[in-house]
VOVO-500200 format. One record per residue (C-alpha): residue in three letters; residue number from 1; x, y, z. Coordinates in Angstrom, 2 decimals. Each point is the difference from the previous one (the first is absolute). Example, Ala and Ser with C-alpha at 12.3 -4.5 7.8 and 13.67 -1.06 7.14 Angstrom:
resn=ala; resi=1; xx=12.30; yy=-4.50; zz=7.80
resn=ser; resi=2; xx=1.37; yy=3.44; zz=-0.66
This chain:
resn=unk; resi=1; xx=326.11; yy=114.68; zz=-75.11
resn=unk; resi=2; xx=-1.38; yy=0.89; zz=3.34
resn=unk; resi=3; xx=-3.14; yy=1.88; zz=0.42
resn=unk; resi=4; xx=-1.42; yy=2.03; zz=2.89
resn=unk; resi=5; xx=-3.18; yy=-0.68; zz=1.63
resn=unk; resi=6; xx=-2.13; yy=3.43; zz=1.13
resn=unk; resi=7; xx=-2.86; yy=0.01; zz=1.75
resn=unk; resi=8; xx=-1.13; yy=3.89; zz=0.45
resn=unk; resi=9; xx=-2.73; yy=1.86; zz=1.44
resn=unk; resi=10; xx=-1.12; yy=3.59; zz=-1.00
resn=unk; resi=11; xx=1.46; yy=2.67; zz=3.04
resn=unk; resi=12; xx=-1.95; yy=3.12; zz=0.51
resn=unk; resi=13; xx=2.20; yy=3.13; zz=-1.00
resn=unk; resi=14; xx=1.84; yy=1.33; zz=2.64
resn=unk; resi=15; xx=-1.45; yy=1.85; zz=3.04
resn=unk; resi=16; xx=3.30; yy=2.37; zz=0.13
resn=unk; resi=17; xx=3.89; yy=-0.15; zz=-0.37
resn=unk; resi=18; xx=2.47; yy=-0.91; zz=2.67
resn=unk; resi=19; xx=0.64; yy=2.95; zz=2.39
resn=unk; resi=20; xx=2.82; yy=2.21; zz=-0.95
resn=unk; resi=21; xx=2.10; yy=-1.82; zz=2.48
resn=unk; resi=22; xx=-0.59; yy=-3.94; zz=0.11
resn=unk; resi=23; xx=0.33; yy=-1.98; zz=3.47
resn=unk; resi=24; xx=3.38; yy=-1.88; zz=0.03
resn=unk; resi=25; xx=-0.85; yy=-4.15; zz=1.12
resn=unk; resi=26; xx=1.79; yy=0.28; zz=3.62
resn=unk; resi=27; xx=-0.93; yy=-3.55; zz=0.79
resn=unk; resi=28; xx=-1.16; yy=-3.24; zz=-1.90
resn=unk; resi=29; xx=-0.82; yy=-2.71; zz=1.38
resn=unk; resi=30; xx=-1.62; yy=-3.43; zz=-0.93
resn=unk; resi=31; xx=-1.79; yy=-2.80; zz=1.26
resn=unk; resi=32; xx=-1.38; yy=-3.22; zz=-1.41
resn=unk; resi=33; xx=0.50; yy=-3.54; zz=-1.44
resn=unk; resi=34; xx=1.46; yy=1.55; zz=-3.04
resn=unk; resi=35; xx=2.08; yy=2.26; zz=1.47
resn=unk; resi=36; xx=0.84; yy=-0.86; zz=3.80
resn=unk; resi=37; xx=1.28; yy=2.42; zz=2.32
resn=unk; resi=38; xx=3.44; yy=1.23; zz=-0.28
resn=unk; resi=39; xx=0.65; yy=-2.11; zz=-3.35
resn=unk; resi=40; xx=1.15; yy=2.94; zz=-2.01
resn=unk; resi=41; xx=-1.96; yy=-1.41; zz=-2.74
resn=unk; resi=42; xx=-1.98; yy=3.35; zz=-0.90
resn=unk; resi=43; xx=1.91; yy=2.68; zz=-1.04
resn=unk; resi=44; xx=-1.28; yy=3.54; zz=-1.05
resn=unk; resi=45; xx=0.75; yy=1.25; zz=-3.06
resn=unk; resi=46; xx=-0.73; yy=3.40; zz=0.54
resn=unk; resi=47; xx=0.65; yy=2.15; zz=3.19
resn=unk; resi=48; xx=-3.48; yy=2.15; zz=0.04
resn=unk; resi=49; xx=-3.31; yy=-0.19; zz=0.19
resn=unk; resi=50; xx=-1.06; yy=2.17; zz=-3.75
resn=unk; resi=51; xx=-2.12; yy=-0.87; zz=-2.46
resn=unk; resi=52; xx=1.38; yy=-3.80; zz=0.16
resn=unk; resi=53; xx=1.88; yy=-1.87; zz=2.07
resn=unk; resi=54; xx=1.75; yy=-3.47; zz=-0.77
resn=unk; resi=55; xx=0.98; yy=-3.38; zz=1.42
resn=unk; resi=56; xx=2.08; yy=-2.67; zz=-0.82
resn=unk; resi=57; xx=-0.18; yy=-3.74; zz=1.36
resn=unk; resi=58; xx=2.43; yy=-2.60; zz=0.60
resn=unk; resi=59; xx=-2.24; yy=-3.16; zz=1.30
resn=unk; resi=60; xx=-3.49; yy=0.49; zz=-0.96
resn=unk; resi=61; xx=-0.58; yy=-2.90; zz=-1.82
resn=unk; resi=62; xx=-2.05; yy=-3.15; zz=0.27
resn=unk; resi=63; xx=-2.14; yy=-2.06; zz=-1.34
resn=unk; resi=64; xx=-2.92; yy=-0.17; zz=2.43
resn=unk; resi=65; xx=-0.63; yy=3.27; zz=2.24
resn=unk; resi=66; xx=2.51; yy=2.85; zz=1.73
resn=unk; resi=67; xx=-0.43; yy=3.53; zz=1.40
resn=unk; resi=68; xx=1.93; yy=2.74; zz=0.50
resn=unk; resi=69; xx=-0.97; yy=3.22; zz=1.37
resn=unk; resi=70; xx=2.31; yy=2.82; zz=0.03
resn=unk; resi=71; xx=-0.27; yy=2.98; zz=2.42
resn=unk; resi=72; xx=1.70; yy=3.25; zz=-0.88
resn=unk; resi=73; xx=-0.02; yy=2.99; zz=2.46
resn=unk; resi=74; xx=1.32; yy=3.62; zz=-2.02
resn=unk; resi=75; xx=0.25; yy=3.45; zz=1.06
resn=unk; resi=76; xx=1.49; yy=3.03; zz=-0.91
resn=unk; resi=77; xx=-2.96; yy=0.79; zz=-2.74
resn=unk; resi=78; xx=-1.50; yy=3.38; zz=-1.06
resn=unk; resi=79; xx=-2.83; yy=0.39; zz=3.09
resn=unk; resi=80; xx=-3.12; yy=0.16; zz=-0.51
resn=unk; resi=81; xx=-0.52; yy=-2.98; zz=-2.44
resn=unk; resi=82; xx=-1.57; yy=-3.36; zz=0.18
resn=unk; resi=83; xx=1.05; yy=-2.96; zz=-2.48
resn=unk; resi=84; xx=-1.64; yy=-3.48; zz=-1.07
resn=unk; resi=85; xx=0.87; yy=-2.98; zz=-1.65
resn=unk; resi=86; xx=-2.37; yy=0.19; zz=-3.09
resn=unk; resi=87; xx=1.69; yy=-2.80; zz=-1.68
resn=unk; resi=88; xx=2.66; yy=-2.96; zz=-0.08
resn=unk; resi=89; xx=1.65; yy=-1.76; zz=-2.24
resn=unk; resi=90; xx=1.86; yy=-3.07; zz=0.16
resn=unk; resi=91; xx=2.94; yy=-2.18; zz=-2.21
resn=unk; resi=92; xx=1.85; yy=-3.21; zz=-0.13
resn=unk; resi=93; xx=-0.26; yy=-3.72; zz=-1.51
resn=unk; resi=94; xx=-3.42; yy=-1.49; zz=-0.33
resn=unk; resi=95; xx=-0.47; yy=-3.92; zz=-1.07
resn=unk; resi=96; xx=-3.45; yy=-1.14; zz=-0.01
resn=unk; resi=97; xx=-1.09; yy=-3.52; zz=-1.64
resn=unk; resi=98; xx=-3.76; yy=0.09; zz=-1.33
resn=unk; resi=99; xx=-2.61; yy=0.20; zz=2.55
resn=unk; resi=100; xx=2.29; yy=1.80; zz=2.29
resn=unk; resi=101; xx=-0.67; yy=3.83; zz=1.53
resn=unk; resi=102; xx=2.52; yy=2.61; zz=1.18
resn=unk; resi=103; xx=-2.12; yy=2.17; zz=3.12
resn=unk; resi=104; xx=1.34; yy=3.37; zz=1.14
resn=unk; resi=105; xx=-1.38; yy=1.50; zz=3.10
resn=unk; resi=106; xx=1.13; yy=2.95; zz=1.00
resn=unk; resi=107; xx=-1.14; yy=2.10; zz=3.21
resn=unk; resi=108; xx=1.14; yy=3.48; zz=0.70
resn=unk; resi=109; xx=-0.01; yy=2.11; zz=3.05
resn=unk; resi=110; xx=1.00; yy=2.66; zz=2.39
resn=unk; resi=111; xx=0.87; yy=-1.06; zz=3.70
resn=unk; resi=112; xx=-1.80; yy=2.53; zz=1.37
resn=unk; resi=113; xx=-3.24; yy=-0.97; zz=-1.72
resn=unk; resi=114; xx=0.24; yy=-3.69; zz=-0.75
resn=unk; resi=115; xx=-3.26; yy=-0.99; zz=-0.34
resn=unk; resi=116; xx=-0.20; yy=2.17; zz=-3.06
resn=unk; resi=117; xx=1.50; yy=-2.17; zz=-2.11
resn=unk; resi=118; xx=0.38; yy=-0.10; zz=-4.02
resn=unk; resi=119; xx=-0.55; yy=-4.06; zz=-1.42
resn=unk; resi=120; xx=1.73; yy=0.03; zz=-3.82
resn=unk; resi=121; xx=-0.73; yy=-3.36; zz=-1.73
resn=unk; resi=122; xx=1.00; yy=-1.19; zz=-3.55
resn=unk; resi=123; xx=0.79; yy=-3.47; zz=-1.04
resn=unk; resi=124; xx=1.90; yy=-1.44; zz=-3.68
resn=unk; resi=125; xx=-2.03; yy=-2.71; zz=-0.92
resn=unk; resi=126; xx=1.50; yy=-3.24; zz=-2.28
resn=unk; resi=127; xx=-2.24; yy=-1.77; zz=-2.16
resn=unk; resi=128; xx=2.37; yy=-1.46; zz=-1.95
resn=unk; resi=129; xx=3.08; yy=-0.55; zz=-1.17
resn=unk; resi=130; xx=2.18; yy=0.01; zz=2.76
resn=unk; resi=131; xx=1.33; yy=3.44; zz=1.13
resn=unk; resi=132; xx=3.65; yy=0.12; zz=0.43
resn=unk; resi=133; xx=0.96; yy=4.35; zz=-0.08
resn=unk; resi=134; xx=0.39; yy=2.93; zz=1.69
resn=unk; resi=135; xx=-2.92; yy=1.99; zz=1.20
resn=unk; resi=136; xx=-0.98; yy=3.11; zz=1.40
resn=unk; resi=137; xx=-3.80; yy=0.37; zz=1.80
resn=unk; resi=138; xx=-1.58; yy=3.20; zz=1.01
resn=unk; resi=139; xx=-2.41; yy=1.08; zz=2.05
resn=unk; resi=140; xx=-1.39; yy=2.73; zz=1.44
resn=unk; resi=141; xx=-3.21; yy=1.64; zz=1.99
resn=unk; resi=142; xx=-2.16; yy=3.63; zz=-0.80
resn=unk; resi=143; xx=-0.52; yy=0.20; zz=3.90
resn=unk; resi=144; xx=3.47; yy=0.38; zz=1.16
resn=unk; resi=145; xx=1.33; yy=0.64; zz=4.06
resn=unk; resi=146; xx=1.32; yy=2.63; zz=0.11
resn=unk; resi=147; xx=2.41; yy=0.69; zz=3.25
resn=unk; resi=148; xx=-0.33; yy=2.60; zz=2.74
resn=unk; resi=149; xx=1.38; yy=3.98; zz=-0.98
resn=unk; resi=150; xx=3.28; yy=0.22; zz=0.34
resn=unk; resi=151; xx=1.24; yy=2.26; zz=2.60
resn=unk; resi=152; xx=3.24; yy=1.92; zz=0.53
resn=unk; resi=153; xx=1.93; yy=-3.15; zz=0.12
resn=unk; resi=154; xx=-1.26; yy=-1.05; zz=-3.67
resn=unk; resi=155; xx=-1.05; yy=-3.46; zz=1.30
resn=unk; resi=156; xx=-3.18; yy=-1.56; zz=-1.39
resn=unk; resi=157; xx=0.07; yy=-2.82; zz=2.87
resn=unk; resi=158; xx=0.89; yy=-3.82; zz=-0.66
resn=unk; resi=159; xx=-1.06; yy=-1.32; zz=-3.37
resn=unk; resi=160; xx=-0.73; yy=-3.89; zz=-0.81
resn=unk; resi=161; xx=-0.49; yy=-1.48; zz=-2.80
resn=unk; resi=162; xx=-0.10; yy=-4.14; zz=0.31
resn=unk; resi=163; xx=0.04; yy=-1.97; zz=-3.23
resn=unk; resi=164; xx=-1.18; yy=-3.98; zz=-0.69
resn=unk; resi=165; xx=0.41; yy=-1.68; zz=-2.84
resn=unk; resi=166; xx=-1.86; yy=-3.19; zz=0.15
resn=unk; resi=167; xx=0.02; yy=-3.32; zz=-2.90
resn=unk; resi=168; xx=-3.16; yy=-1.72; zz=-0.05
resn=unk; resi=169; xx=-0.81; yy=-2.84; zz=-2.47
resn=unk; resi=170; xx=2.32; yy=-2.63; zz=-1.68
resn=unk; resi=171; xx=3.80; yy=1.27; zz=0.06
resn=unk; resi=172; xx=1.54; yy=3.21; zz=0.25
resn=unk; resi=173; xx=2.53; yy=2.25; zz=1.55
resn=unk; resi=174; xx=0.90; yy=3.44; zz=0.71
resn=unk; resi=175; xx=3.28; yy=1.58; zz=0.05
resn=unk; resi=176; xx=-1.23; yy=4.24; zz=0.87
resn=unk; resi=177; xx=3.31; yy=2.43; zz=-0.87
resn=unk; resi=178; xx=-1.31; yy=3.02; zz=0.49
resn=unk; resi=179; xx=-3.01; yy=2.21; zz=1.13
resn=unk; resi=180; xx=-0.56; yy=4.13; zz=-0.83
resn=unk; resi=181; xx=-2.70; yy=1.71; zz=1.93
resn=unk; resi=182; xx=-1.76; yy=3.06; zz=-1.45
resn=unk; resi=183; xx=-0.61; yy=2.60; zz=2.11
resn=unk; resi=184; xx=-2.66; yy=3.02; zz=-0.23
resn=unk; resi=185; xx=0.65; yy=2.69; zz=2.26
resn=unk; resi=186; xx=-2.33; yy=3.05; zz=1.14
resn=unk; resi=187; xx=-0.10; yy=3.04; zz=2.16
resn=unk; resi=188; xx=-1.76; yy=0.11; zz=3.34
């Protein structure tokens, strides 16, 4: 019988719904050991940028270190609105031996203002016996960056979001499926 792993942090409530009209995604791209350029290999599931948006991979796996950072331009929105990534979460295959550490980093930001940047951490720890299961690991920040006010166009500007799994310790490997990115929104 298989089991799921969770690893969850308390999010703040929400600042404010999605604006009555959500941007659209109008270009996604991505960039990274774990997901080169032009690969295909991340694929969004949805087609907006609401109160979620989510991801699916087709070679982010490993058993040492990857990154992939996906970059997703949108307009079309409600104007007047800014949005944030206030927290991610992310699914797949996990096997860890004991004495072996799954480390997410994840860093968030908006091109525009890319030293403000958002670090997310979490790790799934094995102690013993051997983990061999699907997981899912969340994380997520009370100081999110929020983008620039959308304007007549609806665009918030050029979000990235760059995930890295890493396995430290004995023996391990990764195998990430999916990520979903929650996303507070408020008026500006």
């Amino acid at each position: 019988m298989r089991s799921t792993l969770l690893l969850a942090a308390i999010a703040p409530a929400l600042i404010a719904a999605a604006p009555g009209v959500s941007p659209k995604i109008t270009s996604l791209r991505i960039s990274g050991s774990g997901c080169p350029n032009d690969s295909g290999s991340v694929k969004a599931s949805t087609g907006v940028l609401g109160d979620s948006a989510s991801f699916t991979f087709s070679q982010l796996s490993g058993d040492t270190t990857d990154n992939c950072e996906i970059h997703v331009q949108s307009a079309g929105g409600s104007q007047g609105w800014q949005v944030a990534v206030q927290a991610v979460s992310y699914s797949g295959d996990l096997i860890l031996k004991p004495g072996t550490q799954l480390d997410a980093f994840t860093q968030i930001f908006w091109s525009d203002k890319a030293a403000d940047t958002s670090t997310l951490t979490g790790h799934i720890t094995c102690a013993g016996p051997e983990i061999r299961d699907s997981f899912t690991l969340r994380q997520s920040t009370n100081e999110p960056k929020f983008s620039k006010c959308t304007g007549d166009d609806g665009n918030p500007g050029i979000l990235n979001v760059n995930f890295r799994p890493v396995i430290s310790g004995n023996d391990g490997s990764y195998n990430v499926k999916s990520a979903k990115w929650d996303l507070v929104w408020r008026k500006c």
